[in-house]
PyMOL Python script that loads the backbone (N, CA, C, O; Angstrom):
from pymol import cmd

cmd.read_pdbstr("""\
ATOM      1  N   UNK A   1      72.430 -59.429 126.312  1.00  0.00           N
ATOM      2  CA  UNK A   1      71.035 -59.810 126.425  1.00  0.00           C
ATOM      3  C   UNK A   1      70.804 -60.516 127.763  1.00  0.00           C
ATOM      4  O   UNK A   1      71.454 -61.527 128.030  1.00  0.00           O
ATOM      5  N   UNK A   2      69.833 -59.981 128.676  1.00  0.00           N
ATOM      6  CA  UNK A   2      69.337 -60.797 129.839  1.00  0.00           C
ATOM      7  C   UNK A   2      68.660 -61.863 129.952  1.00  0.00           C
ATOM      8  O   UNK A   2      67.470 -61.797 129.644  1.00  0.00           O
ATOM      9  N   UNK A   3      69.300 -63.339 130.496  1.00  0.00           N
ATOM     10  CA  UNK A   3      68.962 -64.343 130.416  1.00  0.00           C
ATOM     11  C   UNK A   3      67.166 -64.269 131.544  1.00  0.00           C
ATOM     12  O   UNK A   3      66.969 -63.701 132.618  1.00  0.00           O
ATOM     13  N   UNK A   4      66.209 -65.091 130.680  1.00  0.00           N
ATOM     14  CA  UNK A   4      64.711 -64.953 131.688  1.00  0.00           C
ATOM     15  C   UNK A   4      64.570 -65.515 132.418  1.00  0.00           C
ATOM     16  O   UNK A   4      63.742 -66.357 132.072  1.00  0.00           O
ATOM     17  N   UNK A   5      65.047 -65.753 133.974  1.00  0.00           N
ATOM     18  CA  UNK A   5      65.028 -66.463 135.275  1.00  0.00           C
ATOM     19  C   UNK A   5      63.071 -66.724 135.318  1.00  0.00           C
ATOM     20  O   UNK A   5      62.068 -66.016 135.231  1.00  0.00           O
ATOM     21  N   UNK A   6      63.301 -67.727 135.448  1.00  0.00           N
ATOM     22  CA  UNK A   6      61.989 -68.506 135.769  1.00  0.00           C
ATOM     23  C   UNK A   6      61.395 -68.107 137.220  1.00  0.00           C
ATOM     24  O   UNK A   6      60.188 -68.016 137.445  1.00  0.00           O
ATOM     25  N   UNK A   7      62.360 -67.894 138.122  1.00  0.00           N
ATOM     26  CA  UNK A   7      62.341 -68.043 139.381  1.00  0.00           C
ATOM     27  C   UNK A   7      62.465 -66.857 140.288  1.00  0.00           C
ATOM     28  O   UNK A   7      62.764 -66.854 141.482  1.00  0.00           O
ATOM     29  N   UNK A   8      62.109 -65.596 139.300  1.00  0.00           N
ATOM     30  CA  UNK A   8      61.404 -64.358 139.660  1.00  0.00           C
ATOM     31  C   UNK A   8      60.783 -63.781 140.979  1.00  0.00           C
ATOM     32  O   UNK A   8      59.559 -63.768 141.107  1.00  0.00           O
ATOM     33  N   UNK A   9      61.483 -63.378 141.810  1.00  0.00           N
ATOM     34  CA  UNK A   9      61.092 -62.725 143.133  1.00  0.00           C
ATOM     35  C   UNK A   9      60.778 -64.275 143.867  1.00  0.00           C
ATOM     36  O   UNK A   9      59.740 -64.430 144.511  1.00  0.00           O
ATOM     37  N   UNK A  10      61.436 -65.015 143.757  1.00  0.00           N
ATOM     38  CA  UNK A  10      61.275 -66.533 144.806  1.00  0.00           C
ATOM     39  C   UNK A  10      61.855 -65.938 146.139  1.00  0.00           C
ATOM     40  O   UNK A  10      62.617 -64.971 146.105  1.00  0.00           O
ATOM     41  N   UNK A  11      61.532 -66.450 147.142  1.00  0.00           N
ATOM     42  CA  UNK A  11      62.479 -66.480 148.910  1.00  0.00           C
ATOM     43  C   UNK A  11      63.679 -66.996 148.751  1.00  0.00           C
ATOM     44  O   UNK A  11      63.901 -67.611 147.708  1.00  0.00           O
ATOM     45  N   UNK A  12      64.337 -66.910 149.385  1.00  0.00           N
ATOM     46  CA  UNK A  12      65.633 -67.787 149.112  1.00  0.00           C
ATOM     47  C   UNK A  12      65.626 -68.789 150.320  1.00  0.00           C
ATOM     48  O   UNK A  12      65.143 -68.547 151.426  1.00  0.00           O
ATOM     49  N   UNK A  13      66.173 -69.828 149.971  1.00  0.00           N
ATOM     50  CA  UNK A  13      66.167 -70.782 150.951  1.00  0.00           C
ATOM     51  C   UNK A  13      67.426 -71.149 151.708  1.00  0.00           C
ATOM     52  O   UNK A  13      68.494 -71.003 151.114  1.00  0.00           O
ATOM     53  N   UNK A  14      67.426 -71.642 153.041  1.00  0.00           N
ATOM     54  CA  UNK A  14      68.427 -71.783 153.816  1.00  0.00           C
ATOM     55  C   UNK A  14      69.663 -72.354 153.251  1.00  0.00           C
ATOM     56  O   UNK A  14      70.720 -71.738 153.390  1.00  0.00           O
ATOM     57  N   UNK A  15      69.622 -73.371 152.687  1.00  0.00           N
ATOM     58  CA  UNK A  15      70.550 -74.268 151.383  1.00  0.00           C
ATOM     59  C   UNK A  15      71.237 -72.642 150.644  1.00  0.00           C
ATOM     60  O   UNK A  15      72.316 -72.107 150.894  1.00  0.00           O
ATOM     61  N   UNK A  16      70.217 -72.223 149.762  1.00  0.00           N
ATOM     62  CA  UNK A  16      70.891 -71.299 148.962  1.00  0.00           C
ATOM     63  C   UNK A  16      71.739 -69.988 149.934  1.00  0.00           C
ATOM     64  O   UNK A  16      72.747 -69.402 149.541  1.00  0.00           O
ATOM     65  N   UNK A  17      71.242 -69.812 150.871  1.00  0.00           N
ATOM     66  CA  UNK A  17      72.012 -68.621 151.687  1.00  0.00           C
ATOM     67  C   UNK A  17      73.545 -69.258 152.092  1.00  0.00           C
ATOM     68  O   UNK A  17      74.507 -68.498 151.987  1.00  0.00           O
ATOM     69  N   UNK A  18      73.791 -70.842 152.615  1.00  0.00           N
ATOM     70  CA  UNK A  18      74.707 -71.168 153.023  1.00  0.00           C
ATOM     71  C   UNK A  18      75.685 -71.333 151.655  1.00  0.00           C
ATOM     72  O   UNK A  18      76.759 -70.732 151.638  1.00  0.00           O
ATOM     73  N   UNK A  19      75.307 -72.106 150.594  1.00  0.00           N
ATOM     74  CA  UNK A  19      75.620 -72.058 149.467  1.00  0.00           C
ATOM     75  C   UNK A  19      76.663 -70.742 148.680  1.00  0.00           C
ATOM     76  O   UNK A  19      77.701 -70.688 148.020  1.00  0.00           O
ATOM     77  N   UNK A  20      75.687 -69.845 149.208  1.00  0.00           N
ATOM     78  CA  UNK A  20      76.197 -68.222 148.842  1.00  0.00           C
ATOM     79  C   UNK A  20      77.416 -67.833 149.812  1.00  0.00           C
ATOM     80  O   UNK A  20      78.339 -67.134 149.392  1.00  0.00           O
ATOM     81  N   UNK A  21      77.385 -68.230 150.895  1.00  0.00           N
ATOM     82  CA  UNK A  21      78.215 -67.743 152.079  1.00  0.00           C
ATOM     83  C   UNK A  21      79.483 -68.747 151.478  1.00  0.00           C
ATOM     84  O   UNK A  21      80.607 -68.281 151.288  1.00  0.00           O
ATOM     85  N   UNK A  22      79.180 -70.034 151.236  1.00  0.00           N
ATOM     86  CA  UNK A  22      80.535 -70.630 151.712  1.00  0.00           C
ATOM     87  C   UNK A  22      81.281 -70.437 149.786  1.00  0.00           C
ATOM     88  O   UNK A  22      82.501 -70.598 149.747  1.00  0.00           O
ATOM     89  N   UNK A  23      80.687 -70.170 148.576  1.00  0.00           N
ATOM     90  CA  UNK A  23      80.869 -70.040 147.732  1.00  0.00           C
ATOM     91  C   UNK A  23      81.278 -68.487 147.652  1.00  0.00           C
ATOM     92  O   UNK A  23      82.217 -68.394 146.862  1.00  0.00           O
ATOM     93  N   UNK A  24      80.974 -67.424 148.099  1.00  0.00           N
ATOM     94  CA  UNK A  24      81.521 -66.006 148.210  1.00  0.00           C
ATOM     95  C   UNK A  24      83.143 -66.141 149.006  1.00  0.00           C
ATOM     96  O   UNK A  24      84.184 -65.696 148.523  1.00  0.00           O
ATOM     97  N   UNK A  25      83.033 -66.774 150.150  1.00  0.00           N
ATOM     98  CA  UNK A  25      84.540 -67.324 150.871  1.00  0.00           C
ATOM     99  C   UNK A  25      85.373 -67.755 150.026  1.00  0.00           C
ATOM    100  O   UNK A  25      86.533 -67.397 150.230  1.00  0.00           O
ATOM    101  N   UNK A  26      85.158 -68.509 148.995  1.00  0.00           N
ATOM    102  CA  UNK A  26      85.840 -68.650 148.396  1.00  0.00           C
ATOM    103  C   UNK A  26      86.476 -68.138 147.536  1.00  0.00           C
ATOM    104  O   UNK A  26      87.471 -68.768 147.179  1.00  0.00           O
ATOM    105  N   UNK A  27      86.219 -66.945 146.917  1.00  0.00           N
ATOM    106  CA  UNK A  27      86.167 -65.421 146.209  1.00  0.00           C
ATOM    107  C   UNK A  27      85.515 -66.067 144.560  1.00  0.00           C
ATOM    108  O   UNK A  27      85.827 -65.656 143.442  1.00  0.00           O
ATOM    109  N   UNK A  28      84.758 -66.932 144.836  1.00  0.00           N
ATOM    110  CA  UNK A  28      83.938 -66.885 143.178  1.00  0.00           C
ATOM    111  C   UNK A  28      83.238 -65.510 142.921  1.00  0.00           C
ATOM    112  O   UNK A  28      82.728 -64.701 143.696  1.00  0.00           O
ATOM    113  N   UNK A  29      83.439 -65.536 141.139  1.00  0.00           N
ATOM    114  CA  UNK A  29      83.099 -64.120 140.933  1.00  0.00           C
ATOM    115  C   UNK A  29      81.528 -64.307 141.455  1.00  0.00           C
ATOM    116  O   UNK A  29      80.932 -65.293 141.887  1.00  0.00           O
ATOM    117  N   UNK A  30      81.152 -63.039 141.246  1.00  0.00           N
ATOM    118  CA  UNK A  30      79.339 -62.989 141.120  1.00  0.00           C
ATOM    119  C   UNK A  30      78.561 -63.586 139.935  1.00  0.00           C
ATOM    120  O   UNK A  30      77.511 -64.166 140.212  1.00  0.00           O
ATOM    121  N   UNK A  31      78.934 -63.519 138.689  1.00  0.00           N
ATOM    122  CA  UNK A  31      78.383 -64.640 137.479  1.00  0.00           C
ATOM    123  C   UNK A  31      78.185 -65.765 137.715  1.00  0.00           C
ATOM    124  O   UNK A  31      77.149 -66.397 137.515  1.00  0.00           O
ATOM    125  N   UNK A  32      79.807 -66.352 138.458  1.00  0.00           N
ATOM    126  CA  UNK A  32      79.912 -67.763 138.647  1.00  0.00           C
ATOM    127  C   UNK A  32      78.744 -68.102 139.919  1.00  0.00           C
ATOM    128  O   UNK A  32      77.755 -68.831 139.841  1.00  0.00           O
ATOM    129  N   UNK A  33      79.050 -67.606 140.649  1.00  0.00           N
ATOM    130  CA  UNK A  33      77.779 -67.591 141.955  1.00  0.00           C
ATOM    131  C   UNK A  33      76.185 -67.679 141.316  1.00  0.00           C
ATOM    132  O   UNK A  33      75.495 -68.687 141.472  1.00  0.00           O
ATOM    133  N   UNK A  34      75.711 -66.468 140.575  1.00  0.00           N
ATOM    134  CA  UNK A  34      74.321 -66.360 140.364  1.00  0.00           C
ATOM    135  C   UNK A  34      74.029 -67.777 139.319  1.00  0.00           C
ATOM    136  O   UNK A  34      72.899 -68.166 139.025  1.00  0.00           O
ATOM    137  N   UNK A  35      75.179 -68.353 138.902  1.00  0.00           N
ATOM    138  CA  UNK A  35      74.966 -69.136 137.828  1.00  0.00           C
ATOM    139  C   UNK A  35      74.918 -70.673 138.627  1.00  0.00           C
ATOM    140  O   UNK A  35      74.436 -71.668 138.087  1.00  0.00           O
ATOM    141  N   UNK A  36      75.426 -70.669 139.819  1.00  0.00           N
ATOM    142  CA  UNK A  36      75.293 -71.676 140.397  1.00  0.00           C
ATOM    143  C   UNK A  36      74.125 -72.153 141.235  1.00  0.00           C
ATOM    144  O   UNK A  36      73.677 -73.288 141.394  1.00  0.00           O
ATOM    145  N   UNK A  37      73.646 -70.643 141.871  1.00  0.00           N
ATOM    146  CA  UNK A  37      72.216 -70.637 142.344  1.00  0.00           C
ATOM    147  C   UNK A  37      71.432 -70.453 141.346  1.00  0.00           C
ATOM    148  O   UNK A  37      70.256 -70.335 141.691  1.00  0.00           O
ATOM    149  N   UNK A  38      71.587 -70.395 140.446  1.00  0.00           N
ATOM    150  CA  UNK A  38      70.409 -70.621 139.207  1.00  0.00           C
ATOM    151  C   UNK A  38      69.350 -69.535 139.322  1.00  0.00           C
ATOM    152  O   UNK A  38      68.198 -69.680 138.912  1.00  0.00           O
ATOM    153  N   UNK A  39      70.018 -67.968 140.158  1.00  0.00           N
ATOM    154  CA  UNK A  39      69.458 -66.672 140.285  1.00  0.00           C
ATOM    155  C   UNK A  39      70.084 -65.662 139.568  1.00  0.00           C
ATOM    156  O   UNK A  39      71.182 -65.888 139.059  1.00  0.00           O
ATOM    157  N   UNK A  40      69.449 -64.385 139.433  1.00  0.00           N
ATOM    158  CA  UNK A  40      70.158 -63.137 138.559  1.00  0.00           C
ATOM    159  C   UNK A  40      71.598 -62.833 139.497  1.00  0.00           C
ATOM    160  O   UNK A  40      72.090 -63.585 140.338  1.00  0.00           O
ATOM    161  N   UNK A  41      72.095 -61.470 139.056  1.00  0.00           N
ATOM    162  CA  UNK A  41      73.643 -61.612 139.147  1.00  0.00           C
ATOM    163  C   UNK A  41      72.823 -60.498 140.802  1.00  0.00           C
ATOM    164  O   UNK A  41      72.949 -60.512 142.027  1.00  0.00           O
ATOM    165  N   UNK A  42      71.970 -59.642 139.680  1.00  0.00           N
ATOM    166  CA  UNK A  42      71.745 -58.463 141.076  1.00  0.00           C
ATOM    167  C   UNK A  42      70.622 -59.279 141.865  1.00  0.00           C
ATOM    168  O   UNK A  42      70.758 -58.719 142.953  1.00  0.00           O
ATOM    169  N   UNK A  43      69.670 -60.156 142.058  1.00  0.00           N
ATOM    170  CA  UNK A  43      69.612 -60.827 143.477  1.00  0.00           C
ATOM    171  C   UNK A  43      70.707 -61.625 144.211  1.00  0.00           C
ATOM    172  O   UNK A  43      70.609 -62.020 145.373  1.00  0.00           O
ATOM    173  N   UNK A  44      71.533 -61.773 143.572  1.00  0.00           N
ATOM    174  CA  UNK A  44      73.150 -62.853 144.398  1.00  0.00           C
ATOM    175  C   UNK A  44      73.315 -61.138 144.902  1.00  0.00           C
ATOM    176  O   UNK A  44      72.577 -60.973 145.873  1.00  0.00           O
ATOM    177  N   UNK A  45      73.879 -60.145 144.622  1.00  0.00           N
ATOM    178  CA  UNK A  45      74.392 -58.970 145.388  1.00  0.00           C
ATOM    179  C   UNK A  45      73.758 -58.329 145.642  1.00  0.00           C
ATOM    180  O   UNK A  45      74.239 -57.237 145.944  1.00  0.00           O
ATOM    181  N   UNK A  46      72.476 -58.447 145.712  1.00  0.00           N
ATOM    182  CA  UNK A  46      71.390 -57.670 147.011  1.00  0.00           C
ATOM    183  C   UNK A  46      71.415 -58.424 148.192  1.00  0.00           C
ATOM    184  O   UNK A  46      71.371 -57.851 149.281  1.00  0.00           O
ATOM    185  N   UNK A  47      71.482 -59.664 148.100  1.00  0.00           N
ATOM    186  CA  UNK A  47      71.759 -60.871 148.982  1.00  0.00           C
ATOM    187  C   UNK A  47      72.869 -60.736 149.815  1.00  0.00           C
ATOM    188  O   UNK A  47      72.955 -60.570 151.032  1.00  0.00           O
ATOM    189  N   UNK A  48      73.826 -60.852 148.799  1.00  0.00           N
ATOM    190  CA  UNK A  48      75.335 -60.518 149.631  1.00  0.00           C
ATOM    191  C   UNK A  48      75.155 -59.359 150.760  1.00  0.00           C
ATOM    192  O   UNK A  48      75.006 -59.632 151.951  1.00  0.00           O
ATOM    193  N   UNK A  49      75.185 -58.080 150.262  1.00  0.00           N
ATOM    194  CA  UNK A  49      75.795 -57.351 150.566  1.00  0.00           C
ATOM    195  C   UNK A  49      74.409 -56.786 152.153  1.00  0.00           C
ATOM    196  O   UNK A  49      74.642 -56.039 153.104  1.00  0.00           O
ATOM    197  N   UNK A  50      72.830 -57.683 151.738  1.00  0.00           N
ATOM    198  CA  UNK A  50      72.408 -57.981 153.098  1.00  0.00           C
ATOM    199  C   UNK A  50      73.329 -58.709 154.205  1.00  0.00           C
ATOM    200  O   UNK A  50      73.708 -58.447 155.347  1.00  0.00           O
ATOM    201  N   UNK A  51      73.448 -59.469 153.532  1.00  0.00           N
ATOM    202  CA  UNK A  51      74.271 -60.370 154.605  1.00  0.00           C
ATOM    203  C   UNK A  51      75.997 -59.909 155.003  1.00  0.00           C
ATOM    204  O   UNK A  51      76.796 -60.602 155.633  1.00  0.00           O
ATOM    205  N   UNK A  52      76.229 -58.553 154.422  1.00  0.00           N
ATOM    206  CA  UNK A  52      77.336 -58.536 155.020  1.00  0.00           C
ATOM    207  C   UNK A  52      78.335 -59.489 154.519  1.00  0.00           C
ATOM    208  O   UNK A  52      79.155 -59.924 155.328  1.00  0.00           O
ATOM    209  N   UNK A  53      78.394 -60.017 152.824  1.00  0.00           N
ATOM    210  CA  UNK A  53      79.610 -60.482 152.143  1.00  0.00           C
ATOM    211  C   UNK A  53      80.259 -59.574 151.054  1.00  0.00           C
ATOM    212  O   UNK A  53      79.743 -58.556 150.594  1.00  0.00           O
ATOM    213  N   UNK A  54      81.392 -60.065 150.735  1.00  0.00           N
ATOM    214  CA  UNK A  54      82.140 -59.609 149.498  1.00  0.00           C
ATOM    215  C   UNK A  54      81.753 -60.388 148.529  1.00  0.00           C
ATOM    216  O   UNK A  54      81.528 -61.576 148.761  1.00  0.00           O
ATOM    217  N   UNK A  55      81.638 -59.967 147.539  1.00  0.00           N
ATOM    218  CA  UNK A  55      81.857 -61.111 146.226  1.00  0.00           C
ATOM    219  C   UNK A  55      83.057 -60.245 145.584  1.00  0.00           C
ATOM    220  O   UNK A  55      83.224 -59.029 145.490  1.00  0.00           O
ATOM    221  N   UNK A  56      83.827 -61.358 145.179  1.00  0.00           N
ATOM    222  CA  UNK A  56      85.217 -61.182 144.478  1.00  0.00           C
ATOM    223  C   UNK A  56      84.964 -60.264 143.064  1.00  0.00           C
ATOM    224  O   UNK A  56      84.001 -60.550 142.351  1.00  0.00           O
ATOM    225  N   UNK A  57      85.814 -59.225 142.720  1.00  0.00           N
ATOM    226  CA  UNK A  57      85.982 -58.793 141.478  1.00  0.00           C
ATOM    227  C   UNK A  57      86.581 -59.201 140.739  1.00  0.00           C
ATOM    228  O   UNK A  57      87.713 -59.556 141.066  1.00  0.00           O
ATOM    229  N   UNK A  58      86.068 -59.392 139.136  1.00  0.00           N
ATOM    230  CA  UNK A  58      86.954 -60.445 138.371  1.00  0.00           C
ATOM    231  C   UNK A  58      87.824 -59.435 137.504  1.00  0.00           C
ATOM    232  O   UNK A  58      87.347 -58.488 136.879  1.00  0.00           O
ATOM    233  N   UNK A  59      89.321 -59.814 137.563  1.00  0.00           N
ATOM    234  CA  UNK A  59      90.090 -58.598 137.032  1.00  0.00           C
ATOM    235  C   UNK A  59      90.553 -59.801 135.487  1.00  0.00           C
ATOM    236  O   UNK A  59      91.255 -59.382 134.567  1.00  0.00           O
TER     237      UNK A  59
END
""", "prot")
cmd.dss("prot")
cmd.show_as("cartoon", "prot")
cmd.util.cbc("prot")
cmd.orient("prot")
């Protein structure tokens, strides 16, 4: 079941982009990430993969 993000097509802010960068470096999965920016899993990896990151696969 999909959790209802309040925060629906928001901008992302400079905080959250660096946030994402230095938290992807670290190889957190993508759950753990979207759950930390308090965004869906697929805006964290539309994000990413603009910006030219990996997010870690969780095996």
């Amino acid at each position: 079941m999909k959790d209802k993000f309040e925060r629906h097509k928001q901008p992302w802010t400079a905080a959250e982009i660096d946030k994402l960068h230095t938290l992807a470096k670290k190889g957190m999965a993508l759950k753990a990430i979207a759950k930390a920016l308090t965004r869906s899993e697929e805006s964290v990896k539309t994000r990413a993969k603009a910006d030219g990151l990996s997010i870690a696969k969780l095996r």
